[in-house]
C-alpha positions as CSV (number, residue, x, y, z in Angstrom):
1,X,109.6,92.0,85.9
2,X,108.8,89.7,88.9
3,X,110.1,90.5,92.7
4,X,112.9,89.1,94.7
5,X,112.0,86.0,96.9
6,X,112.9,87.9,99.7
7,X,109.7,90.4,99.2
8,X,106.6,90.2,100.5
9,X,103.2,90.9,98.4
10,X,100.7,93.3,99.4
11,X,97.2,93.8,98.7
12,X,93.7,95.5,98.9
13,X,91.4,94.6,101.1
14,X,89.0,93.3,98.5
15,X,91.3,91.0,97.3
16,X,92.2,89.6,100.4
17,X,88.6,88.6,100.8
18,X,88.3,87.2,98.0
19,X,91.5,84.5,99.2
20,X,89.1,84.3,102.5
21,X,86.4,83.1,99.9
22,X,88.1,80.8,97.7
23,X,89.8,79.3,101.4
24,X,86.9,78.8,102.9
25,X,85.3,77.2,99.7
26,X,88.1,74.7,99.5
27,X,88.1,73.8,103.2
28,X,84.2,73.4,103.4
29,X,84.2,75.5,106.9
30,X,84.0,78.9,107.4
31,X,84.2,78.8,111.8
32,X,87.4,76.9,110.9
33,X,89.2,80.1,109.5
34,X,87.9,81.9,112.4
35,X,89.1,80.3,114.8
36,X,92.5,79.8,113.6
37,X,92.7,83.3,113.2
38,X,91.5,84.0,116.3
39,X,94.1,81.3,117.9
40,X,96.5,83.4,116.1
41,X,96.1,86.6,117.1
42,X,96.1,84.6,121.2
43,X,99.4,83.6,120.5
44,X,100.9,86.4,119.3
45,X,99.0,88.0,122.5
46,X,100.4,86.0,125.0
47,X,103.9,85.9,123.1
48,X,104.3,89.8,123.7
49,X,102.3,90.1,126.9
50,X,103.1,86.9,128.7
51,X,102.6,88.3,132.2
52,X,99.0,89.7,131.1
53,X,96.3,88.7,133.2
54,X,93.4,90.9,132.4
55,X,92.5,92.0,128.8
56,X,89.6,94.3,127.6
57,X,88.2,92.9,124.4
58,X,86.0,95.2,122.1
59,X,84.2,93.3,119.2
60,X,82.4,94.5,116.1
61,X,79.5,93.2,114.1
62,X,81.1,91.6,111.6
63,X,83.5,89.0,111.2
64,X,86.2,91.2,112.5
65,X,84.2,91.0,115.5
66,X,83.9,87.3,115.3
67,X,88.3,86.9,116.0
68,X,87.6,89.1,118.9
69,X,84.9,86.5,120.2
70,X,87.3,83.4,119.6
71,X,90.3,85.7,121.4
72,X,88.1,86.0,124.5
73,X,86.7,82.4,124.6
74,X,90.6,81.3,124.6
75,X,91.9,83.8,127.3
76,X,88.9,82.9,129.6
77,X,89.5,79.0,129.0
78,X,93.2,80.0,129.6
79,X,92.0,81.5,133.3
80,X,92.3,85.1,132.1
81,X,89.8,87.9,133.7
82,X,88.2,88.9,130.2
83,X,86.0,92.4,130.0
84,X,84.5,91.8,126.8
85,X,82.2,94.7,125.2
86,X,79.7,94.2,122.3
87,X,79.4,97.4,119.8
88,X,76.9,95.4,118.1
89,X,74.1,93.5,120.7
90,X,75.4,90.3,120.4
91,X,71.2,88.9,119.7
92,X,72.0,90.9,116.6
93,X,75.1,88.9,115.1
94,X,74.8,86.4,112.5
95,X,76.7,83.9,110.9
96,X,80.4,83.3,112.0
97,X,80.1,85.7,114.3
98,X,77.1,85.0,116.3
99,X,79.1,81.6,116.6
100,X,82.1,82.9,117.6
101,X,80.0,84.7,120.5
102,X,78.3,81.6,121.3
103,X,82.4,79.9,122.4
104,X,82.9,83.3,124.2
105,X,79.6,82.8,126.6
106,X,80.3,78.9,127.3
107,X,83.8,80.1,128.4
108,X,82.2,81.9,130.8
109,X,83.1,85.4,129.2
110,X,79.3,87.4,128.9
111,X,79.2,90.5,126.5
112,X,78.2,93.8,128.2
113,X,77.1,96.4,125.4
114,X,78.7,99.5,124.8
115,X,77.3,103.1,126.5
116,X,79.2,106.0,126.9
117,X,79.1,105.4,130.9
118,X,81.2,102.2,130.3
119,X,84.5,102.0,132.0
120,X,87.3,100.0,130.1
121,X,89.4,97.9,132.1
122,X,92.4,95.7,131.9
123,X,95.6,95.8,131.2
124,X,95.6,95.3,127.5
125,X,93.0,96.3,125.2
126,X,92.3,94.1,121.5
127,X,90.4,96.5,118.9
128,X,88.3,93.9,116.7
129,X,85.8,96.5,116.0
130,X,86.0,97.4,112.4
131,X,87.8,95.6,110.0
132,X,88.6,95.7,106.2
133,X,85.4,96.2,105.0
134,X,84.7,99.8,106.9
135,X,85.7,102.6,105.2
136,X,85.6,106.5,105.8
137,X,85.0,108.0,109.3
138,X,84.1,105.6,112.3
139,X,80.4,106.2,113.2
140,X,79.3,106.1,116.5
141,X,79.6,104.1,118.5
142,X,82.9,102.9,116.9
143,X,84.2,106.8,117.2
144,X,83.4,106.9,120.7
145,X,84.9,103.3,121.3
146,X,88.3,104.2,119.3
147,X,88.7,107.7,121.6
148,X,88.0,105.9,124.8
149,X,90.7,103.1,123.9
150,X,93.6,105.5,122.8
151,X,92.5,107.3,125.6
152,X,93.6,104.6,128.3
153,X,97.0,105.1,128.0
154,X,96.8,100.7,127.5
155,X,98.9,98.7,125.1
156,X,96.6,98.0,122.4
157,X,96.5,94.9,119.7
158,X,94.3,95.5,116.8
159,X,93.0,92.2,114.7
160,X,93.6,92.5,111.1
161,X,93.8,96.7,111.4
162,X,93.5,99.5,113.6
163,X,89.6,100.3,113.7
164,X,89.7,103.6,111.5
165,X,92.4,102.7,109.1
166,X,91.5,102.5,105.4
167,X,93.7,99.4,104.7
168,X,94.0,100.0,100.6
169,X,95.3,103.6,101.2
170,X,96.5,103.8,104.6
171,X,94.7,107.2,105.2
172,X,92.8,108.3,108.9
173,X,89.9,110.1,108.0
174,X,89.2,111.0,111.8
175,X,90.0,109.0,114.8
176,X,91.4,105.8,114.3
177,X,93.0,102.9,116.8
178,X,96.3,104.0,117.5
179,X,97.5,100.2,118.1
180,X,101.2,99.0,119.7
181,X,100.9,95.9,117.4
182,X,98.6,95.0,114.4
183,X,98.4,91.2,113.5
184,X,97.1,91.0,110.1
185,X,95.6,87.7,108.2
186,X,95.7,85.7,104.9
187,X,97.3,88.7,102.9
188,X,99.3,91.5,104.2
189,X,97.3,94.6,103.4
190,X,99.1,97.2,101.3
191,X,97.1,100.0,103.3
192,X,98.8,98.7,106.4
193,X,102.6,99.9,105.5
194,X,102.4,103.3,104.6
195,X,101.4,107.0,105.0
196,X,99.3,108.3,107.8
197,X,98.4,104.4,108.8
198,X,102.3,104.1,109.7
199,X,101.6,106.1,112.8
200,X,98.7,103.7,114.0
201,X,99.5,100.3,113.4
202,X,102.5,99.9,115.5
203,X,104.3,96.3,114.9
204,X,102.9,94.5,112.3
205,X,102.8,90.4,112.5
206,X,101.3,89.3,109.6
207,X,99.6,85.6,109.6
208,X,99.1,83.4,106.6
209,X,96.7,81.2,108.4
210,X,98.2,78.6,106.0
211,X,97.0,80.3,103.2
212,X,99.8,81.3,100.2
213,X,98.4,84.0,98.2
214,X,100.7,83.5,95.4
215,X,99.3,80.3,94.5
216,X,96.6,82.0,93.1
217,X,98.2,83.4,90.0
218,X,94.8,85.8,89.1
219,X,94.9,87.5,92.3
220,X,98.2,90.0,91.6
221,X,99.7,92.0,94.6
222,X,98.9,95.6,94.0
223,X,102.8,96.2,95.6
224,X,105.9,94.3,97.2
225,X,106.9,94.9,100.7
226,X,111.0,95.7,100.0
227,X,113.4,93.5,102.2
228,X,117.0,94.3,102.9
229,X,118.4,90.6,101.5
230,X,117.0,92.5,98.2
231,X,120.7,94.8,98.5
232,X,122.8,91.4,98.6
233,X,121.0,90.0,95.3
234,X,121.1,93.2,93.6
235,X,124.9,94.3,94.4
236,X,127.2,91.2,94.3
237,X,130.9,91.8,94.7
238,X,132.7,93.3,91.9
239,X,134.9,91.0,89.7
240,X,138.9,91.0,90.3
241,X,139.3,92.9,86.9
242,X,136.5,95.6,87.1
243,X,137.5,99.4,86.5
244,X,136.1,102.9,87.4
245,X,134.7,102.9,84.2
246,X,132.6,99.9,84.6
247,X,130.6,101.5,87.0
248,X,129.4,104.4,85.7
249,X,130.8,108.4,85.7
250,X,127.8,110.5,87.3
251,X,127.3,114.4,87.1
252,X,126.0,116.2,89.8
253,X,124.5,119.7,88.8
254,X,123.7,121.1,92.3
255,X,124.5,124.1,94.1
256,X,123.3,127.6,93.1
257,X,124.8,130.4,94.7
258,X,124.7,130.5,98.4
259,X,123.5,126.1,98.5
260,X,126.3,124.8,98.5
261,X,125.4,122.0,101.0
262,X,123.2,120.5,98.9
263,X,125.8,119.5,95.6
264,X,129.1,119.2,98.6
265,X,125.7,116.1,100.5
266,X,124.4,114.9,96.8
267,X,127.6,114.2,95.5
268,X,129.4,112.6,98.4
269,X,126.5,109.9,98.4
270,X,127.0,109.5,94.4
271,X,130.8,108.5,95.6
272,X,130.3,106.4,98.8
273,X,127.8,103.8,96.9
274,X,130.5,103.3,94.5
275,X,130.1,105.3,91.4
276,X,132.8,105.0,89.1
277,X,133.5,108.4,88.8
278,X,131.7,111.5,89.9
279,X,131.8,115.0,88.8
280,X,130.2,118.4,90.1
281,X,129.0,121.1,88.3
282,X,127.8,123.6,90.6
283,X,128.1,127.7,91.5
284,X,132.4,128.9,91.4
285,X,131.7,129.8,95.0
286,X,131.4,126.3,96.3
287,X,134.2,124.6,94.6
288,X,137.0,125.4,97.0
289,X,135.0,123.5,99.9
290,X,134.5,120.4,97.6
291,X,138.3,120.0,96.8
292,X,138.5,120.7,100.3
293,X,136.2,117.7,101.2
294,X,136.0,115.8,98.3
295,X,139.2,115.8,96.5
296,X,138.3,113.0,95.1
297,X,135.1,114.2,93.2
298,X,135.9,116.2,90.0
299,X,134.4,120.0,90.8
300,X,133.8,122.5,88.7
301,X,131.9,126.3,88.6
302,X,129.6,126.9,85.9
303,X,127.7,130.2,85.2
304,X,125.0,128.6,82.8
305,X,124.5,126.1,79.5
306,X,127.8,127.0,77.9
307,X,130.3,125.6,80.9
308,X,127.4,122.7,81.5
309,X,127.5,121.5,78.0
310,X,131.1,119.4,77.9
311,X,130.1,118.2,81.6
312,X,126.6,116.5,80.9
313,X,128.4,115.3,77.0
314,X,131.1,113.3,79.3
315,X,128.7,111.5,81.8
316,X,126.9,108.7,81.8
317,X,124.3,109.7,84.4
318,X,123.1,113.3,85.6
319,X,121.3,114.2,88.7
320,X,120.1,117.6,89.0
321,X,118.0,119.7,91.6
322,X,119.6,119.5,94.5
323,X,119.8,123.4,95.7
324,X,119.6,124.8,92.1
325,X,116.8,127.2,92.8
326,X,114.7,128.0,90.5
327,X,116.1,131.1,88.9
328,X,118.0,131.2,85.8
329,X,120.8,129.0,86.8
330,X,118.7,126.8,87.8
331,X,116.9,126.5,84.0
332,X,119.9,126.3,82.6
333,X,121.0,123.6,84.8
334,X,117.8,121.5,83.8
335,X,117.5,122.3,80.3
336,X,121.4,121.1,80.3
337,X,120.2,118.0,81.9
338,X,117.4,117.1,79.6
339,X,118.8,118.5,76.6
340,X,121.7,115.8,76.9
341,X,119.3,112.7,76.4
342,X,121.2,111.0,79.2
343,X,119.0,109.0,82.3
344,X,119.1,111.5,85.3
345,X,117.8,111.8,88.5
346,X,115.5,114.7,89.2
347,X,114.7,116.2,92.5
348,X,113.9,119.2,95.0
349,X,113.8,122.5,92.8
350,X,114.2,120.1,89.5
351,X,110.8,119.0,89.8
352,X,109.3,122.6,91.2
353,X,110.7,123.6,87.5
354,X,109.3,120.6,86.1
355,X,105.8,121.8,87.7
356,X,106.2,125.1,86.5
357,X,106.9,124.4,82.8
358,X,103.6,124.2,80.1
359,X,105.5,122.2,78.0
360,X,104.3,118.3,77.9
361,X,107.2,116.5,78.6
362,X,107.4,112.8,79.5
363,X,110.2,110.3,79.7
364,X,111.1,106.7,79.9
365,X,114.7,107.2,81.3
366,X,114.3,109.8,84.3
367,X,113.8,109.2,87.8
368,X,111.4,111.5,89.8
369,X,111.9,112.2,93.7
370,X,109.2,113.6,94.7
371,X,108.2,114.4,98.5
372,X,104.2,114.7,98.9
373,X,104.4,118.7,98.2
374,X,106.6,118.0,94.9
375,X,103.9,115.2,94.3
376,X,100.8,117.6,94.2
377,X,102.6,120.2,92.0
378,X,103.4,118.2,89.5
379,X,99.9,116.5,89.5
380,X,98.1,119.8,89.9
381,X,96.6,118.7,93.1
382,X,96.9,119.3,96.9
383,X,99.4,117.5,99.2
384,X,96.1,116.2,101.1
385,X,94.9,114.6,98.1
386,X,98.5,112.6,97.5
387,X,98.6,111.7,100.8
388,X,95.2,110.5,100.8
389,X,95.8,107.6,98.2
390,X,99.9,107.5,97.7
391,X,99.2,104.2,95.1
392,X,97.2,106.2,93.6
393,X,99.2,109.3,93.4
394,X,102.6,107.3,92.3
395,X,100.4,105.4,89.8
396,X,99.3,108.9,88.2
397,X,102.2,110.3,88.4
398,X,104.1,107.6,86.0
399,X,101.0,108.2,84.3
400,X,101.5,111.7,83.8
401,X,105.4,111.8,83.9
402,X,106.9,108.4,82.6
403,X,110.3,107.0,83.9
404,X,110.6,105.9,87.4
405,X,109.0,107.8,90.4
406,X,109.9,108.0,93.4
407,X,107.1,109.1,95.9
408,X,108.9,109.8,99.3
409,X,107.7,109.6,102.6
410,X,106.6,107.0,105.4
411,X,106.3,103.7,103.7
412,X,108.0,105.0,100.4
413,X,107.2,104.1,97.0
414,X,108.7,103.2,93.9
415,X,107.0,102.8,91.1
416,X,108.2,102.5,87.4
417,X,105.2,101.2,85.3
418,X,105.6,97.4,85.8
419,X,106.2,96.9,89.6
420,X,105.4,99.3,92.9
421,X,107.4,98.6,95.8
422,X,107.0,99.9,99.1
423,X,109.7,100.4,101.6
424,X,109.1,99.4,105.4
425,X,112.5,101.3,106.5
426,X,113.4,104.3,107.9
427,X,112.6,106.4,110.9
428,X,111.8,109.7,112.0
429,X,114.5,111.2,112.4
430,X,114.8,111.3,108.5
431,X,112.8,114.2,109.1
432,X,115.3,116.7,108.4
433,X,117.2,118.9,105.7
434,X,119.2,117.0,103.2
435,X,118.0,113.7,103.5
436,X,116.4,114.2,99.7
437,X,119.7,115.5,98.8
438,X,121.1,112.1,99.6
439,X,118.4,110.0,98.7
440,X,119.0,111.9,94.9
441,X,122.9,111.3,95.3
442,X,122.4,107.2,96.3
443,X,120.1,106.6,93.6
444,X,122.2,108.8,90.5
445,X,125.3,106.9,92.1
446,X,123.4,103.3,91.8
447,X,121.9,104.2,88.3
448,X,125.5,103.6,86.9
449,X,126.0,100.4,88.2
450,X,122.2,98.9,88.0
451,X,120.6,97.3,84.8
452,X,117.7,100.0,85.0
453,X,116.7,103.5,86.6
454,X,114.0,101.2,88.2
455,X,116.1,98.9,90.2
456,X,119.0,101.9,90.9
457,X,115.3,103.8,92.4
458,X,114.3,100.8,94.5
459,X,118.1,99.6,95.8
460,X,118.6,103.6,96.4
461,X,115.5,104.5,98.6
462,X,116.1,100.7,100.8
463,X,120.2,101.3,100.9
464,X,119.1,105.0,102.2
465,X,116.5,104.1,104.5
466,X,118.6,101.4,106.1
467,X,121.5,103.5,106.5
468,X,119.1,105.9,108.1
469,X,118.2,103.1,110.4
470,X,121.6,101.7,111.5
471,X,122.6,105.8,112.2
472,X,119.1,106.0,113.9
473,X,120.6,102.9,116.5
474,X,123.8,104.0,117.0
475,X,123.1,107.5,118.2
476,X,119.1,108.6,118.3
477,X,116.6,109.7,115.7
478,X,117.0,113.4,117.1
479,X,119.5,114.9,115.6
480,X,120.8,112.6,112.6
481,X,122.0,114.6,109.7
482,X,121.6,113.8,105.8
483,X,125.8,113.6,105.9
484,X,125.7,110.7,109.0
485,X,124.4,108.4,106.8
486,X,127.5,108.4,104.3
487,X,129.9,105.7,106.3
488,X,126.5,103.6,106.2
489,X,125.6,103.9,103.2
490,X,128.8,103.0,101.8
491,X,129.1,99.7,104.6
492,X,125.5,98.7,103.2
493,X,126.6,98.6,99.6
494,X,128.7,96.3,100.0
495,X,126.3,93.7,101.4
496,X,127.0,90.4,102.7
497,X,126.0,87.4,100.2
498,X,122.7,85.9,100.7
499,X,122.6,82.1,101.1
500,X,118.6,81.6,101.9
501,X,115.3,82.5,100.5
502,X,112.7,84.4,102.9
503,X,109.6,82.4,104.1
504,X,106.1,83.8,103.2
505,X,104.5,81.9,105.9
């Protein structure tokens, strides 16, 4: 299963030095790739900030450092005021990096150490400090540096990642550079696009430096950065002589007494991305405001496994969860689910069940939802821990589980056993009740239409996290509701043909 050609790879950070190595081996010179990373990050710099006069340049040891050298040699040369500050003595550096410090001095740009008493000035401050080879907490005086910096209140550009962000998770273990942009070289690093790192990296420009990592066939990307061309290739328009039955009839079991919102939310989405035909099977009490709103979607009140049963026999697809509690109706409304051997989506108090029950089950043909609570019940761990090392925790979970999961959150993943793809959409504002509902309600509505539960996972979490978007600039992040995204949603699956092929360069 490859990715689209619209996707970008991701990697770990010791597998991006390794395509450093094998560069550098081919092109003989190792100051080269230095420098033209370091000309890179400038003109990105000067790109965003052109009426920047005076920067504040902080530089490492290593040859993180070393770009942060190059950086300050080309602003002073430029006529720049550069305040550049060594966290390692510069009589200490070696290699690359001792070189690199060498261009800054004869641009007339001299290194005053770091001590707590120092004053950082400027308008703009670049954070090459730490860089993919530091992991766990910042010691001093990186720890002091990074608090001083987010402390200014200045714009900051970090050079290949924030100083304090673990690039191959994207965890904080304390204090880390909260950067406005990150400009990240040879391979984007998967550590960069999700979790806790999402709140310190800002924009993210990412910089080949000529180098195409997928020319080197042995080096595989760990993930693939989702695009939203990927909708147009995977939902072309219909055929003239397609029927509602080509397109798959989904049953929503949602709604125990008194949740109503969640099967009237779930459902609706399972309609507006073009299910064939959708039915609800939820408490009596809620189907008089589903005619009301839905008249289209088939509702019906169940009581338990016996009502159920003719339901889950006529559909193709079932989705269950969604406000079912986890009483008995709720049970029933699983063990229906399962019992019927049918692919089904499974979220909210579906997986709490799922958590709760001894019995080993494990299948090739469900889709797990998952937020990072769900995660760590069903992995027996703490939400800390998933959030820690989300590749890690999706990867275990398909480990543990089967089918198709779906780990939610900032930079969500989808992972099915062949291919994890991360999503770079969304915004805050999704932070609010019933967004899962319609995340569960896209993906069932896809799963009838799509050749696998994979690809209706990974077309349902980017349709939903770009409809969140385009709601999200239309009218705010505060405020948006789970049911604003339905008009978007249903514009967005009906995508525009693509006539191009992205650019990895």
């Amino acid at each position: 299963m490859t990715a689209s050609s619209f996707q970008r790879p991701l990697y770990l950070a010791e597998q991006v030095r390794e395509l450093d190595r094998r560069t550098i081996e081919a092109e003989g010179d190792s100051f080269a790739l230095m420098r033209r990373a370091g000309e890179s990050a400038y003109d990105t710099l000067r790109a965003r900030w052109p009426q920047m006069r005076r920067l504040c340049v902080l530089c490492g040891g290593g040859n993180n450092g070393g770009d942060g050298y190059v950086i300050a040699a080309l602003a002073a040369a430029e006529g720049l005021v550069v305040d550049l500050v060594a966290l390692k003595p510069v009589a200490e550096l070696e290699g690359d990096a001792r070189r690199a410090a060498v261009m800054a001095a004869e641009a007339g740009v001299e290194a005053v150490d770091w001590n707590d008493e120092l004053t950082l000035d400027g308008e703009l401050m670049v954070d090459a400090m730490l860089g993919t080879g530091a992991s766990g907490a910042p010691r001093e005086p990186y720890a002091a540096a990074i608090t001083e910096v987010n402390a200014s209140g200045r714009p900051v550009m970090a050079v290949d990642v924030p100083s304090g962000v673990d690039v191959d998770t994207g965890h904080v273990e304390a204090e880390a550079i909260s950067a406005t942009l990150t400009i990240t070289f040879i391979g984007d690093k998967f550590g960069l696009h999700t979790g806790a790192a999402l709140d310190r990296v800002g924009d993210i420009v990412y910089a080949s430096l000529g180098v195409d990592p997928l020319r080197h066939g042995d080096i595989v990307p760990v993930a693939w950065r989702q695009a939203r061309e990927d909708l147009a290739a995977a939902l072309p328009p219909r055929t003239p002589n397609s029927h509602k039955g080509a397109h798959g009839h989904v049953l929503v079991i949602a709604g125990a007494p008194g949740m109503g919102g969640a099967a009237l939310m779930t459902s609706e989405m399972v309609a507006r991305v073009g299910a064939g035909k959708v039915s609800l099977a939820t408490d009596a009490a809620h189907v008089s405001a589903s005619l009301t709103r839905f008249p289209e979607i088939m509702a019906r009140g169940v009581r338990g496994a016996p009502d159920l049963e003719p339901m889950v026999e006529a559909a193709d697809v079932v989705a269950v969860g969604p406000g079912i509690e986890t009483g008995a109706w709720g049970q029933a409304a699983l063990q229906s689910a399962l019992d019927a051997g049918k692919p089904c989506v499974i979220d909210a108090d579906g997986l709490n069940l799922l958590a709760g029950d001894e019995r080993e089950r494990r299948r090739d043909d469900w889709i797990l939802t998952p937020h990072p609570g769900e995660a760590g019940r069903l992995l027996g761990i703490s939400t800390a821990d998933v959030q820690r090392d989300r590749r890690d925790a999706v990867i275990a979970l398909h480990r543990r589980w089967g089918g198709t999961i779906v780990l939610k959150g900032a930079g969500t993943l989808v992972y099915d056993g062949e291919r994890l793809t991360l999503c770079p959409f969304g915004n805050p504002g999704m932070a609010s009740g019933g967004m899962g509902d319609a995340l569960t309600g896209i993906i069932a509505g896809l799963a009838g239409q799509l050749e696998s539960p994979g690809e209706a996972a990974r077309i349902g979490v980017l349709l939903h996290a770009l409809a969140a978007d385009a709601a999200a600039s239309d009218a705010g992040e505060r405020g948006l509701l789970a049911t604003d995204l339905a008009s978007y949603a249903r514009t967005l699956a009906n995508p525009q043909p693509v006539s191009s092929h992205a650019d990895h360069t």
